[in-house]
Backbone as numpy.savetxt, mean C-alpha at the origin, in Angstrom:
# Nx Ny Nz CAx CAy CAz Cx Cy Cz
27.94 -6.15 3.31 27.69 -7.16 2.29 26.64 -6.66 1.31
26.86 -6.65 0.20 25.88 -6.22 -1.21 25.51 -7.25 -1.83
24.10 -7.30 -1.97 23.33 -8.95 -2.84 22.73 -8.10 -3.86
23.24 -8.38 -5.53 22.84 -7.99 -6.05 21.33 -8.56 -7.07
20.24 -7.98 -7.71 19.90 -8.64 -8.59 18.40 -9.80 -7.86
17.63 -9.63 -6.82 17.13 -9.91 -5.89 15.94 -10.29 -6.54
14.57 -11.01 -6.66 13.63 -11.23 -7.29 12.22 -12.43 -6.93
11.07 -11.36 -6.27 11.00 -12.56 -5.42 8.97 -12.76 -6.37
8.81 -13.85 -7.15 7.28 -13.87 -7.27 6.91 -15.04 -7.73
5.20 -15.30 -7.53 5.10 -16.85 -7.76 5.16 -17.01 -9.05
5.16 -18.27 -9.12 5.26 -19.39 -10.24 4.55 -19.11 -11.12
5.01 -18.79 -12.42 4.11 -18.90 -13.55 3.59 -17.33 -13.89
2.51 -17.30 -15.01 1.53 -15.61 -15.61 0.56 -15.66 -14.30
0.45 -14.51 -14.44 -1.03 -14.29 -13.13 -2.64 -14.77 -13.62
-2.72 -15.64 -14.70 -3.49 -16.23 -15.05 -3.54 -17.36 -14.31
-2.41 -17.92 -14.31 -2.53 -19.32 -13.64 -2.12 -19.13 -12.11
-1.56 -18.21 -11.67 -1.61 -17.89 -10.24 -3.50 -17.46 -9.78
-4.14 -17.10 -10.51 -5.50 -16.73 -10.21 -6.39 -18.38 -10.51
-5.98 -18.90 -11.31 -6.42 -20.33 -11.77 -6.30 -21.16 -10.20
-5.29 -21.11 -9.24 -4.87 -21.82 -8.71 -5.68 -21.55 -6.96
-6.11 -20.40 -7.35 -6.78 -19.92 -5.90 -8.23 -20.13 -5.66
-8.22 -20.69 -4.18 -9.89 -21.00 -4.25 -10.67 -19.62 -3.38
-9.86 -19.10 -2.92 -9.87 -17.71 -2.05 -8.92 -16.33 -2.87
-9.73 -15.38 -2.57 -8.53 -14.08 -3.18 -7.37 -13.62 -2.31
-6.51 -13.66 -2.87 -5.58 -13.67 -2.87 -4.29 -12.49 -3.17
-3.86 -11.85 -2.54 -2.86 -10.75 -3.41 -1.71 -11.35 -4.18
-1.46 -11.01 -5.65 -0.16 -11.48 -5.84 0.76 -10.38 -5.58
1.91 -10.72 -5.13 3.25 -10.03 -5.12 4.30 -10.04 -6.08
4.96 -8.95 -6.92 5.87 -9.11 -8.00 6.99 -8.10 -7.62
8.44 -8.90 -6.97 8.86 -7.59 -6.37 10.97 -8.16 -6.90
11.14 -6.87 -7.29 12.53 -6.78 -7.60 13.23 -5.67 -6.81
14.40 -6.24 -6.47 15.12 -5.21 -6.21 17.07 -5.19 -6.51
17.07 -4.29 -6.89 18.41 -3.91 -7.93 19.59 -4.83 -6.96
19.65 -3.92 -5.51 20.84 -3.73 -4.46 20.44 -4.23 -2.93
20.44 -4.60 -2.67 20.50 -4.71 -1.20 21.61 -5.12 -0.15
22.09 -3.79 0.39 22.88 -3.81 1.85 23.00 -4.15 2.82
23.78 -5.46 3.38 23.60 -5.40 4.71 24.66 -5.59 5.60
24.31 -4.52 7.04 25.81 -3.81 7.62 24.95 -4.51 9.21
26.12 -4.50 10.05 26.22 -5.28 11.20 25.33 -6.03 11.78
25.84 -7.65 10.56 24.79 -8.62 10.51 25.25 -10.01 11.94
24.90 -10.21 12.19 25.18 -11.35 13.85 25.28 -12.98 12.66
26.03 -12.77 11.89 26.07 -14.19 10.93 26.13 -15.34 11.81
26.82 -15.47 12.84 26.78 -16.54 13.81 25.60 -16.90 14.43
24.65 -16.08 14.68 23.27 -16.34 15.37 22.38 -17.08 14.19
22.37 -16.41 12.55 22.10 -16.48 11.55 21.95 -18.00 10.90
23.47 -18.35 11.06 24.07 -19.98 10.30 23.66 -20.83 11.55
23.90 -20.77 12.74 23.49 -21.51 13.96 21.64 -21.62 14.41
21.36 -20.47 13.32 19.69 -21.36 13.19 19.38 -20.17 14.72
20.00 -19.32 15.38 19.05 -18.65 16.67 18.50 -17.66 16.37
18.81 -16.81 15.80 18.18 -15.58 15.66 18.74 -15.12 13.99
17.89 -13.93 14.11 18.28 -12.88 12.59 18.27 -11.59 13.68
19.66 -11.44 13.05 19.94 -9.38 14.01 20.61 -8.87 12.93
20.31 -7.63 12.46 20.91 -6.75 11.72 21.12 -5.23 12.16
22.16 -5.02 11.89 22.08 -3.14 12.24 21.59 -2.64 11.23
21.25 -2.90 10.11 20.79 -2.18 9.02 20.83 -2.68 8.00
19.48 -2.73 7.23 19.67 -3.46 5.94 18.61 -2.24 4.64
20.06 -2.02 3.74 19.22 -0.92 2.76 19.20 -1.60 1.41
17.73 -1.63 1.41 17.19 -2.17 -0.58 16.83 -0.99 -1.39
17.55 -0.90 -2.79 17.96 -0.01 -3.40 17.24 -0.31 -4.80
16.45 0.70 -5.75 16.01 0.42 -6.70 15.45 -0.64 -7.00
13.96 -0.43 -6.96 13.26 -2.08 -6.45 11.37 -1.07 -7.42
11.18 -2.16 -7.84 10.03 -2.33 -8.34 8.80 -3.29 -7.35
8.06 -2.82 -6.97 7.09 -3.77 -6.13 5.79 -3.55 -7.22
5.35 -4.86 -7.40 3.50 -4.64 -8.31 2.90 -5.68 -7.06
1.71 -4.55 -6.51 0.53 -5.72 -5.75 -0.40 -5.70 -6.96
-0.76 -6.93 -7.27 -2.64 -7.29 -7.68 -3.11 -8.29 -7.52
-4.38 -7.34 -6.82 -5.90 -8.46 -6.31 -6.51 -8.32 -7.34
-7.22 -10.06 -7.31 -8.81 -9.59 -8.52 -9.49 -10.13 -7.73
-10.71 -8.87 -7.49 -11.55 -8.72 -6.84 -12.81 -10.10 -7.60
-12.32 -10.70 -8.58 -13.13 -11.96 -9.16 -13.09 -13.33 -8.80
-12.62 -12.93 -7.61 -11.59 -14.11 -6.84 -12.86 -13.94 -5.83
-13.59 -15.14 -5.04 -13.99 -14.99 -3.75 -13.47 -14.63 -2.84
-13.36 -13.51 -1.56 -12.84 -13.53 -0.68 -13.28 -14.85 0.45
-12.08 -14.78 1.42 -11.92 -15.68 2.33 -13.14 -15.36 3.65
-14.11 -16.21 3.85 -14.80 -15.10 4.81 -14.41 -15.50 6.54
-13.28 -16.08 6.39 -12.65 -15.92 8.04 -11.31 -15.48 7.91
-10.41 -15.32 6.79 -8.98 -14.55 6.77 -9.04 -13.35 7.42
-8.30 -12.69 8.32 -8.62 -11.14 8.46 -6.81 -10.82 7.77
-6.67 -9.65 6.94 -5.33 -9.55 6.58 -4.39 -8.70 7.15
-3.13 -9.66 7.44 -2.16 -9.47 8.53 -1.14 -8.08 8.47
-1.13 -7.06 9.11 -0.51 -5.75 9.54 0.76 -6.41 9.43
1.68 -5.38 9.33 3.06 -5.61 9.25 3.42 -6.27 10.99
3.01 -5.57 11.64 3.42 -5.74 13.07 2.94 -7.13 13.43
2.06 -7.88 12.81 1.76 -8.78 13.06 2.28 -10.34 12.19
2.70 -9.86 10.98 3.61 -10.70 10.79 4.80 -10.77 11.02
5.19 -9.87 11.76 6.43 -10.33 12.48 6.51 -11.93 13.35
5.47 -12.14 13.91 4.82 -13.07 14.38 5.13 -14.27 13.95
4.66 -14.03 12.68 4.81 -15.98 12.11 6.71 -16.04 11.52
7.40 -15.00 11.85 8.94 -15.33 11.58 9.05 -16.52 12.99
9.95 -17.48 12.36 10.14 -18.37 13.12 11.16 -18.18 14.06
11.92 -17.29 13.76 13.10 -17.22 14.55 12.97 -15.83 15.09
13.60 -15.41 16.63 13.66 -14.18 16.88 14.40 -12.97 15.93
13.65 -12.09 15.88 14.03 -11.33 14.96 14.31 -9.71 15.40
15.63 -8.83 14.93 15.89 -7.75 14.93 16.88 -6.97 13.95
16.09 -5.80 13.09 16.70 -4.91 11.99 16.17 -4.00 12.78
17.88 -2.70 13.13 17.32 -1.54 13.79 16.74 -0.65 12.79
17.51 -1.10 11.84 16.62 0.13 10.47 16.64 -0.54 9.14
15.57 -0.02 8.05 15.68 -0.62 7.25 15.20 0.84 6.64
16.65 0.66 5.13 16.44 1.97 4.63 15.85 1.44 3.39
14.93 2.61 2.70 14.22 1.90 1.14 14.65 3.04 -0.05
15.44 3.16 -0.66 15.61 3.97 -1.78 15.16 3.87 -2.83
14.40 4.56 -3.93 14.21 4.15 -5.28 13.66 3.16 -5.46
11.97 3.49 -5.06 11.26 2.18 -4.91 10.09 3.23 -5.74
9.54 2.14 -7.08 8.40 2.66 -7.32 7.33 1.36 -7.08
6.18 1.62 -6.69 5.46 0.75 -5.75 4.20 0.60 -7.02
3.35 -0.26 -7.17 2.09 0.02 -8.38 0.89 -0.95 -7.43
-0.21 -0.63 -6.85 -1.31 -1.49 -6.63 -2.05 -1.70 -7.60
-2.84 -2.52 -8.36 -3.16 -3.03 -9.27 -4.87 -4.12 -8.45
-6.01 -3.60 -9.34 -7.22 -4.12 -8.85 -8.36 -4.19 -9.93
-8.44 -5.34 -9.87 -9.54 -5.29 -11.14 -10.87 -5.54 -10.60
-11.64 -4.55 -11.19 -13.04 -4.53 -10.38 -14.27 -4.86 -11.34
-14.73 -6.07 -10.80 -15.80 -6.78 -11.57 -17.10 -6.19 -11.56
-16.84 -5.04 -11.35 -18.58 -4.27 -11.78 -17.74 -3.48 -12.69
-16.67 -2.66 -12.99 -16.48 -1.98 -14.20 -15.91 -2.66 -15.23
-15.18 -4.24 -14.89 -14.45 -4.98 -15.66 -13.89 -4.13 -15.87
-12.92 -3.50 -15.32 -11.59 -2.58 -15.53 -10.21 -2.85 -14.29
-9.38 -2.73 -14.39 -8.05 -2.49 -13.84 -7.63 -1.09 -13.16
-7.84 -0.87 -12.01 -7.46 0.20 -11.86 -5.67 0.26 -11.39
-4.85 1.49 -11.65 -3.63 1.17 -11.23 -3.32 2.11 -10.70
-2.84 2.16 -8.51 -2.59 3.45 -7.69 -0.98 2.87 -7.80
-0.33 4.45 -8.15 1.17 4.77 -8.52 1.99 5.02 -7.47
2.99 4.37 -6.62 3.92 5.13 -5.75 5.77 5.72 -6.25
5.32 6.42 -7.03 6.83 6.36 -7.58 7.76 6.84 -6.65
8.98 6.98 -7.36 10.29 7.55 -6.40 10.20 7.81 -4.90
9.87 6.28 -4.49 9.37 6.09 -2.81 10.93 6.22 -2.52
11.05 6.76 -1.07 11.96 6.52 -0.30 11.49 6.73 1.12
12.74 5.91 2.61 11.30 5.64 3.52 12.62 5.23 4.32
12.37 4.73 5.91 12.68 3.93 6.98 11.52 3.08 7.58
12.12 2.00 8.08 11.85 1.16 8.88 12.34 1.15 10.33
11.86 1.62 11.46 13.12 1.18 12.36 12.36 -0.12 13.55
12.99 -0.50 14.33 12.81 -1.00 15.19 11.97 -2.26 14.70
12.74 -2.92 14.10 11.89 -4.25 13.55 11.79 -5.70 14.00
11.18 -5.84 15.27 11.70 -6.71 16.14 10.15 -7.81 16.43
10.63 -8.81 16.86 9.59 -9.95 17.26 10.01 -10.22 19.02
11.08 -9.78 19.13 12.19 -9.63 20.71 11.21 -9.48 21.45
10.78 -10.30 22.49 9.96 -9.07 24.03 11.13 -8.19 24.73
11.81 -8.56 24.66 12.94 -8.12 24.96 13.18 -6.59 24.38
13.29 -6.74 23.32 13.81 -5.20 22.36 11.99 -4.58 22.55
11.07 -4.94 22.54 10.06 -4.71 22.42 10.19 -4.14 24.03
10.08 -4.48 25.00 9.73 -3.77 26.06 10.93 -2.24 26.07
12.16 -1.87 25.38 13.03 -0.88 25.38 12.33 -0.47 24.53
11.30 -0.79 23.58 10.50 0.24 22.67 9.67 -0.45 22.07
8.16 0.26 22.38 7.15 -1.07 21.47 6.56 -0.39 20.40
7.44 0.84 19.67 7.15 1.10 18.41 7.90 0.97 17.41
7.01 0.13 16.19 8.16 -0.22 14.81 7.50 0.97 13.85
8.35 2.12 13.44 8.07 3.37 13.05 7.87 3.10 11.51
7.56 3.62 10.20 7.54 3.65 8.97 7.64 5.35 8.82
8.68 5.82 8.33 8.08 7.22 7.57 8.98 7.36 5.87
7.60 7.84 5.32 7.57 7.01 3.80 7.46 8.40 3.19
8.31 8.81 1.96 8.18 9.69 1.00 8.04 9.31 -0.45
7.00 10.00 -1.14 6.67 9.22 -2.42 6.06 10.14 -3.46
5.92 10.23 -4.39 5.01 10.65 -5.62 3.74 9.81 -5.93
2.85 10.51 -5.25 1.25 9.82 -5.46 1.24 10.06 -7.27
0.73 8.98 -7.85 0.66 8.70 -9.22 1.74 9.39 -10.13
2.79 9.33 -9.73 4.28 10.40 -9.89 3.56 11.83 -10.46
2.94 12.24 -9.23 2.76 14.07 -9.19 2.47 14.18 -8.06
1.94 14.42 -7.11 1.48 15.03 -5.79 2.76 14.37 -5.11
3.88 15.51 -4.25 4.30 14.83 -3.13 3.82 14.07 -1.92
3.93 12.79 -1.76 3.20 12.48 -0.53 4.47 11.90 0.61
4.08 11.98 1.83 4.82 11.78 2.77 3.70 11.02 4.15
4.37 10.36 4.56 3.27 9.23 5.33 4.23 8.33 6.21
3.75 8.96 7.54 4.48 8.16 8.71 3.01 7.07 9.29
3.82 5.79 9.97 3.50 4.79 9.98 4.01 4.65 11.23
3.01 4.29 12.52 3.46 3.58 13.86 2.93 2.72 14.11
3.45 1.70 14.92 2.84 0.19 14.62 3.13 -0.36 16.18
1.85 -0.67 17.02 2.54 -1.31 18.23 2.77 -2.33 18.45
3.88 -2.72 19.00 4.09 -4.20 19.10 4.23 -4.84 20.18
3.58 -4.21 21.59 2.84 -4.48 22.65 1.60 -4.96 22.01
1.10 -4.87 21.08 -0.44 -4.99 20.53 -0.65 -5.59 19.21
0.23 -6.86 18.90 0.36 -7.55 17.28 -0.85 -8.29 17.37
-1.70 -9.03 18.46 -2.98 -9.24 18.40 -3.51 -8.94 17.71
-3.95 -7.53 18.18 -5.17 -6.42 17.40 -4.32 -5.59 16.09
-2.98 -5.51 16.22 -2.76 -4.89 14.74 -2.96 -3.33 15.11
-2.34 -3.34 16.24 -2.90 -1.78 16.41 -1.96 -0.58 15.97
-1.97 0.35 14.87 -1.46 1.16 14.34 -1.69 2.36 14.33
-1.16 3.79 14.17 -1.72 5.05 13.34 -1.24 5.43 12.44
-1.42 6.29 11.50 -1.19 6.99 10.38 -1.10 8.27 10.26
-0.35 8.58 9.58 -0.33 10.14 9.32 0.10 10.78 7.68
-0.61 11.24 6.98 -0.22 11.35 5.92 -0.72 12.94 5.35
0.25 13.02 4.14 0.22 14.90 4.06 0.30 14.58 2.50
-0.48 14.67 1.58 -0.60 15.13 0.37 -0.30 16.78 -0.54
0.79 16.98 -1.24 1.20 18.01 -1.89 0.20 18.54 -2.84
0.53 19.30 -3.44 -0.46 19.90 -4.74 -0.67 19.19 -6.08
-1.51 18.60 -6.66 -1.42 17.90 -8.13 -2.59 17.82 -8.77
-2.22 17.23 -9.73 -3.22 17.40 -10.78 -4.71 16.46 -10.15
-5.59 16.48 -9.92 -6.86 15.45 -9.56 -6.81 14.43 -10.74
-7.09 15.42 -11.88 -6.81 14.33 -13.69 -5.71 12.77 -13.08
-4.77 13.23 -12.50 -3.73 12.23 -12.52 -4.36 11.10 -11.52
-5.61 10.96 -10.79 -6.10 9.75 -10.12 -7.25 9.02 -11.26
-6.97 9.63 -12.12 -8.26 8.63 -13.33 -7.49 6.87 -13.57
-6.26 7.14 -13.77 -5.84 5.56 -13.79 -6.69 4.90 -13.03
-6.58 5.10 -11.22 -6.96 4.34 -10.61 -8.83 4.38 -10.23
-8.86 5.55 -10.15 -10.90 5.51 -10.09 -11.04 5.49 -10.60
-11.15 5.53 -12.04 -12.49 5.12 -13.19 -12.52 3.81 -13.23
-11.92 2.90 -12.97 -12.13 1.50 -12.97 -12.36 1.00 -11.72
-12.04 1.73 -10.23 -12.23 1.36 -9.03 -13.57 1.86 -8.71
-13.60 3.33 -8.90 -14.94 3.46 -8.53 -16.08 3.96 -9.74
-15.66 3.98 -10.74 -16.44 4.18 -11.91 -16.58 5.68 -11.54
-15.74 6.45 -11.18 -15.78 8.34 -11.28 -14.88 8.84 -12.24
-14.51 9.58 -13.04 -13.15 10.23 -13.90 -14.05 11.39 -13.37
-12.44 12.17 -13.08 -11.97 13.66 -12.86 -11.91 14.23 -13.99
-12.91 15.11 -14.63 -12.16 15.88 -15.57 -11.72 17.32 -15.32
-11.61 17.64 -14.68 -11.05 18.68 -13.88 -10.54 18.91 -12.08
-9.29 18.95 -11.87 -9.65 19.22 -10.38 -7.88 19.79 -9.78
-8.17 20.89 -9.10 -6.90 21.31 -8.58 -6.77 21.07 -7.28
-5.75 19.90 -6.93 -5.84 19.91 -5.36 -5.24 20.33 -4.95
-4.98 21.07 -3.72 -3.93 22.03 -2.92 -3.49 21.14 -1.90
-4.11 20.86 -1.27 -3.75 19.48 0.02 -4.51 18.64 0.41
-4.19 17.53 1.41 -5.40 16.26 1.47 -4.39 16.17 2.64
-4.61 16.05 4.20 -3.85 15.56 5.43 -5.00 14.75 5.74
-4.69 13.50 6.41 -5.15 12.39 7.04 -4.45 11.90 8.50
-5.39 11.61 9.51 -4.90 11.06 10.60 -5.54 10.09 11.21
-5.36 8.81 11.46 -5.94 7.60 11.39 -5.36 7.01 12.40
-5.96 6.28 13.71 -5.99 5.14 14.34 -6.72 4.32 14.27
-6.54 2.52 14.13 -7.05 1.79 13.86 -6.31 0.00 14.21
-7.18 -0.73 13.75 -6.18 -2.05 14.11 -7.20 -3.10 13.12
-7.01 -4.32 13.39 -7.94 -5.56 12.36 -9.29 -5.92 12.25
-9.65 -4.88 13.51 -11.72 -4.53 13.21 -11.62 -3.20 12.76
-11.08 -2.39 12.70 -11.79 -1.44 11.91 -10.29 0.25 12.71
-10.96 1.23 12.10 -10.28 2.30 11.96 -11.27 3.53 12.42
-10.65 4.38 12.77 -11.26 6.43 12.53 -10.10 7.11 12.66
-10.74 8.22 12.15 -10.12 9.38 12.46 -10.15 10.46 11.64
-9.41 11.71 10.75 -10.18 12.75 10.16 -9.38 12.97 8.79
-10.18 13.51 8.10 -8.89 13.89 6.40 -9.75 15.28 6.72
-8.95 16.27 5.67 -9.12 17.49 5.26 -8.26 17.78 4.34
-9.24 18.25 2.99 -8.70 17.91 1.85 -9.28 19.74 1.04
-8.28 20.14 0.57 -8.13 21.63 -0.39 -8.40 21.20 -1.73
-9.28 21.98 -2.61 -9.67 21.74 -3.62 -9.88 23.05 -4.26
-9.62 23.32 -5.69 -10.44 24.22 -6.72 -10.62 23.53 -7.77
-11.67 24.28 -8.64 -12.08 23.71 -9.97 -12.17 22.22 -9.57
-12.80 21.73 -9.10 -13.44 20.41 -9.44 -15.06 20.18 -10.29
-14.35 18.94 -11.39 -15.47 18.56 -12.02 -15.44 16.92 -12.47
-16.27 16.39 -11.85 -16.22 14.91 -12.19 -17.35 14.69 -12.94
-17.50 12.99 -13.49 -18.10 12.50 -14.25 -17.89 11.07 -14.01
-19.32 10.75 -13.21 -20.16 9.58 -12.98 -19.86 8.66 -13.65
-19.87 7.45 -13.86 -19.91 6.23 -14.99 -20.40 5.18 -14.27
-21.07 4.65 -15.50 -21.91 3.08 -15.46 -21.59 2.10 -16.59
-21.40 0.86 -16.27 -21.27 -0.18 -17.69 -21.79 0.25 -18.63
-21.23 0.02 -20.10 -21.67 0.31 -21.10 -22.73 -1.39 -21.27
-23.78 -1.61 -20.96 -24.62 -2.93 -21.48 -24.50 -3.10 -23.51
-23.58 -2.46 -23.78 -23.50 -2.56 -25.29 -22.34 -2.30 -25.56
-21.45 -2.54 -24.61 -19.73 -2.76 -24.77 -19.50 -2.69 -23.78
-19.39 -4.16 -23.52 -18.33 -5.22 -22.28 -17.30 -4.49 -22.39
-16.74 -4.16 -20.87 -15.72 -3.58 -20.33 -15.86 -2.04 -20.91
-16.48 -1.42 -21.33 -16.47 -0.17 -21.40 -17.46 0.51 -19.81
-17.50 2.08 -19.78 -18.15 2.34 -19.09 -19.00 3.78 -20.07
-20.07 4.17 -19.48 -20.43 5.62 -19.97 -21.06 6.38 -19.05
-21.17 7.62 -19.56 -21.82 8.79 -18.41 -23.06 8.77 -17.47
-23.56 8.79 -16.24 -24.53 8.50 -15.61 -24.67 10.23 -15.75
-25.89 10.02 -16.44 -26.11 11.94 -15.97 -26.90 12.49 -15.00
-27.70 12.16 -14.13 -28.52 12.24 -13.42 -26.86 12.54 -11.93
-26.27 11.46 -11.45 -25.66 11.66 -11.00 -24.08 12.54 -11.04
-24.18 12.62 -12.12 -23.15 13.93 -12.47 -23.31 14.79 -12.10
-24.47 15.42 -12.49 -25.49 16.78 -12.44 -25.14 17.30 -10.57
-25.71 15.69 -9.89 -25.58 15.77 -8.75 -24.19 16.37 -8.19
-23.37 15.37 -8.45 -22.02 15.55 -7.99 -21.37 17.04 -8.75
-21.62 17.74 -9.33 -20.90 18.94 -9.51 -21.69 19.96 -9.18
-23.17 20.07 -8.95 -23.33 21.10 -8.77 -24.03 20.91 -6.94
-24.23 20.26 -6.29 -24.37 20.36 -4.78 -23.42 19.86 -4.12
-23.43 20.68 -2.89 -22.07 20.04 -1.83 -22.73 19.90 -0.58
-22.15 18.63 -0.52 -23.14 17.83 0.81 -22.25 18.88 2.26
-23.41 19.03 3.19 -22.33 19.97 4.45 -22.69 19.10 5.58
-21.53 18.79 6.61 -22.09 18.36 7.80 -22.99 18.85 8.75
């Protein structure tokens, strides 16, 4: 079965979705072209017992997240892991795979000390889902729901990033990560840090960045190791004589290009 034309976001401009929140909030803006779905249990489905699928593939899909960080956060929300919203589905739930084609992904964050927007790029994502279950049942024959994700970090660096998620453990949200960054331009992360963290790259050749991470809904570790030549950044602070601008901190520039901190 093919559903074409799919479109899922709230009500109204993100002005008045931000108007409406007394806590911050992520908005979600998500389209998708195509979506497939092959050996679906329609009888469990219409009879209200379950959702079972053998496979469901969404095809050419636009996803935009944005938070504004001008929003109070919630100070008892903790925010929910995939594995853990499986949870609040009301009905038992199982997709052995879920395929993602032609997905460009955009996080979007506006940060009220630079009054800027920063925007991190996932273009020409493609990816699996498997084992997507709320079942104790399917869960005890396997209590991992896998993610492995291929993408264009800010459409230049290949990135590739597997995702395990236990679901013996939706409590704690307990997950790892694994991710492998290709070669690209450094220049190409200014979209998103100069307004996130008030740094621009004006120079930087990266060769690789691998990350390996266990963690769950208190907290995370684990190690990156990251290849670099020619790096040269440049510091920034509010411009106090043009709102929403930023300008050069030189004292800390100086710092950041010419010493390297060693463990």
């Amino acid at each position: 079965m093919r559903l074409v034309g799919f479109t899922m976001k709230p009500a109204g401009d993100k002005e008045a979705f931000w108007n409406k929140l007394k806590y911050r909030k992520d908005r979600y803006d998500i389209n998708v072209r195509n979506i497939l779905l092959d050996d679906v249990d329609w009888y469990s489905i219409v009879t209200g017992q379950s959702i079972k699928a053998g496979k469901v593939t969404l095809e050419d899909a636009s996803v935009e997240v944005y938070c504004n960080k001008a929003i109070q956060p919630s100070t008892d929300k903790i925010p929910a892991f995939p594995s853990q919203t499986l949870q609040k589905c009301p009905l038992p739930l199982q997709v052995k795979k879920v395929q993602l084609k032609n997905f460009d992904i955009f996080y979007k964050e506006y940060n009220t000390e630079s009054k800027q927007r920063g925007t991190v790029e996932f273009a020409k994502t493609n990816g699996t889902v498997t084992n997507v279950t709320n079942i104790p049942g399917e869960i005890a024959k396997n209590k991992k729901m896998e993610m492995d994700v291929h993408t264009r970090l800010m459409n230049d660096g290949k990135l590739d990033v597997q995702f395990s998620f236990d679901l013996t453990k939706m409590q704690s949200g307990a997950f790892s990560i694994d991710a492998a960054l290709g070669p690209m331009d450094g220049v190409s992360m200014n979209r998103a840090i100069v307004a996130l963290s008030m740094v621009e790259v004006e120079k930087a050749n990266v060769q690789s960045f691998k990350l390996h991470m266990n963690g769950n809904t208190t907290g995370a570790n684990g190690t990156i190791a990251m290849a670099y030549t020619d790096l040269s950044v440049k510091a920034l602070k509010p411009d106090k004589n043009e709102p929403g601008e930023l300008k050069k901190k030189g004292l800390a520039t100086f710092m950041a290009n010419n010493f390297v901190l060693q463990k």
